[in-house]
N, C-alpha and C positions, 0 to 999 in steps of 0.2 A: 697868219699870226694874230693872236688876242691883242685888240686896238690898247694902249697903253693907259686910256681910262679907264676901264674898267678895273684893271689893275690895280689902277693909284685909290681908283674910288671904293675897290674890297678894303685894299688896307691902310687907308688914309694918308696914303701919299701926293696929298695935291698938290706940295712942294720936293722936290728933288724925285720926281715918280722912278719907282723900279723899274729898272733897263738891262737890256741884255751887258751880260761882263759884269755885273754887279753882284760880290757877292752876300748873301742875307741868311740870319741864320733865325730861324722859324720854332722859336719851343711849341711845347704839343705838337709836333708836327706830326702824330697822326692821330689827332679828335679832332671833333666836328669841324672844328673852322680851320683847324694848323693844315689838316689833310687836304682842304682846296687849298689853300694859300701854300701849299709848298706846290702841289700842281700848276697853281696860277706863273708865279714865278717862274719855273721852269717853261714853261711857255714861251714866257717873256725873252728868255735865255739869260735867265739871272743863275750864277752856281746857286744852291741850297744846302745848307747844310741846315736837316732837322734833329732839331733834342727830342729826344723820345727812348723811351725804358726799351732795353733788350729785345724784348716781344715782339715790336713794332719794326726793329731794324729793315729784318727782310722786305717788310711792304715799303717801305721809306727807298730804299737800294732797288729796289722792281720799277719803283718810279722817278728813278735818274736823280734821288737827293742822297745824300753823303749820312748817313746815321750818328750820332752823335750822343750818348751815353750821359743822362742825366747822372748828378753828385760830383762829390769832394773832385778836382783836378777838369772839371768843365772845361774851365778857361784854357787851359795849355790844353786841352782835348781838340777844342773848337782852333785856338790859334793852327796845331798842325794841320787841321783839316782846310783851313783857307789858306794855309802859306801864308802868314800872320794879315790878312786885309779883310776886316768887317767892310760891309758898307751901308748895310744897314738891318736891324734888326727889327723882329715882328714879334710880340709877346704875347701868347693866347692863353698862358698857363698860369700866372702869376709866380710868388715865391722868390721873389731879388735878382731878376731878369734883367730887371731896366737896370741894376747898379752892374752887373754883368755885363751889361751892352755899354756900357758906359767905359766901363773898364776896359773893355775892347778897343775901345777908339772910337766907335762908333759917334757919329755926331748928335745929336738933339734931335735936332729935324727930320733927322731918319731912322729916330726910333719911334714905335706905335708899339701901345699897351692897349687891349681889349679887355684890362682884366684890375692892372694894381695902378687905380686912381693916386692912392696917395703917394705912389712913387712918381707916378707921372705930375704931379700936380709940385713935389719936392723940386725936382731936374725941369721942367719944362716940354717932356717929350707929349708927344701926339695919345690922344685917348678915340683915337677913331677906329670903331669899328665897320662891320657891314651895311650898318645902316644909311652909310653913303650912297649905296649900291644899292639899294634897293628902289628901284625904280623898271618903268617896262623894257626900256632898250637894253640897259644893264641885264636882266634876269632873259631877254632874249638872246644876246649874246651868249650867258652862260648855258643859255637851253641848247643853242648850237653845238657847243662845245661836247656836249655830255649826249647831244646826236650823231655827230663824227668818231666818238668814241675818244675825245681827244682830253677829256676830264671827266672824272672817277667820282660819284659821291658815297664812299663807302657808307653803309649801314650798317651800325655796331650792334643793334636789337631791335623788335620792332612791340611794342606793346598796345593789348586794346585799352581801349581809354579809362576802362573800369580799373588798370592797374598803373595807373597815372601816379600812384605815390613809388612804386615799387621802380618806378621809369626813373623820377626824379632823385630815388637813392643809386642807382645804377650812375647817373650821370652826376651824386655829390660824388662820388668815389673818382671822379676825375682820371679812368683809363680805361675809356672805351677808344677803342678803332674805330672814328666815323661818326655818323649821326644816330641818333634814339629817335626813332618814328613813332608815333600815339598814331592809331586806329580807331575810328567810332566802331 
């Protein structure tokens, strides 16, 4: 089992860390960073339920999380999918998540925004992202992971570096599957 720091230190839970039975609901949960952190979690043996558009469902349900249909009725979407218990939410998408997770029940200190500062800075929730994590133990733990086959880092495109503008309009457009690789 993925040691629980690492965990906490992806998604900035150094108080109340993600635990097995816990359940988290993950928007973007299939771009660049929603797509580990819903795999991280499930690890952990936390439920997941990820918010993510139609398209993604299938890849989201292949990887043991619950799909969960962005727009109008979210909320009563997400309460039947937990059996009404947040426990804590992960935002990698922005767009009124954190008031959504709030609304949930969810508490303060178990929510983490990588994306909508000003709502996090309104409510008091967590603005930590991966950069906790980045260090050599942490990224060797995760090189393990993705050696056992036991975590995915999908790739949504890969471009050479010479189309490094046309990368960074692929990834304003906010739904890609996975990560955007530059090549020299």
């Amino acid at each position: 089992m993925l040691p629980a720091r690492t965990m906490h230190r992806f998604n900035g839970y150094e108080k109340g860390a993600l635990k097995a039975g816990d359940t988290v609901v993950i928007s973007g949960a299939a771009g660049g960073v929603g797509s580990i952190a819903v795999q991280l979690a499930k690890i952990l043996g936390a439920k997941v339920i990820g918010l993510a558009s139609a398209a993604n469902h299938t890849w989201l349900a292949d990887h043991g999380v619950i799909p969960v249909a962005y727009g109008e009725g979210v909320a009563d979407r997400i309460r039947a999918a937990s059996g009404g218990k947040v426990d804590a939410f992960i935002d990698t998408f922005r767009g009124g998540y954190v008031d959504l997770a709030l609304e949930l029940g969810v508490a303060p200190d178990r929510i983490d925004t990588i994306i909508d500062f000003a709502a996090a800075a309104k409510h008091g929730v967590k603005t930590e992202g991966n950069s906790a994590a980045a260090n050599a133990k942490v990224l060797a733990e995760l090189a393990s992971l993705i050696d056992t086959g036991r975590l995915e880092i999908p790739i949504a495109k890969v471009y050479h570096l010479a189309d490094v503008r046309e990368a960074y309009q692929d990834l304003a457009r906010r739904h890609t599957r996975g990560k955007i690789v530059l090549v020299p």
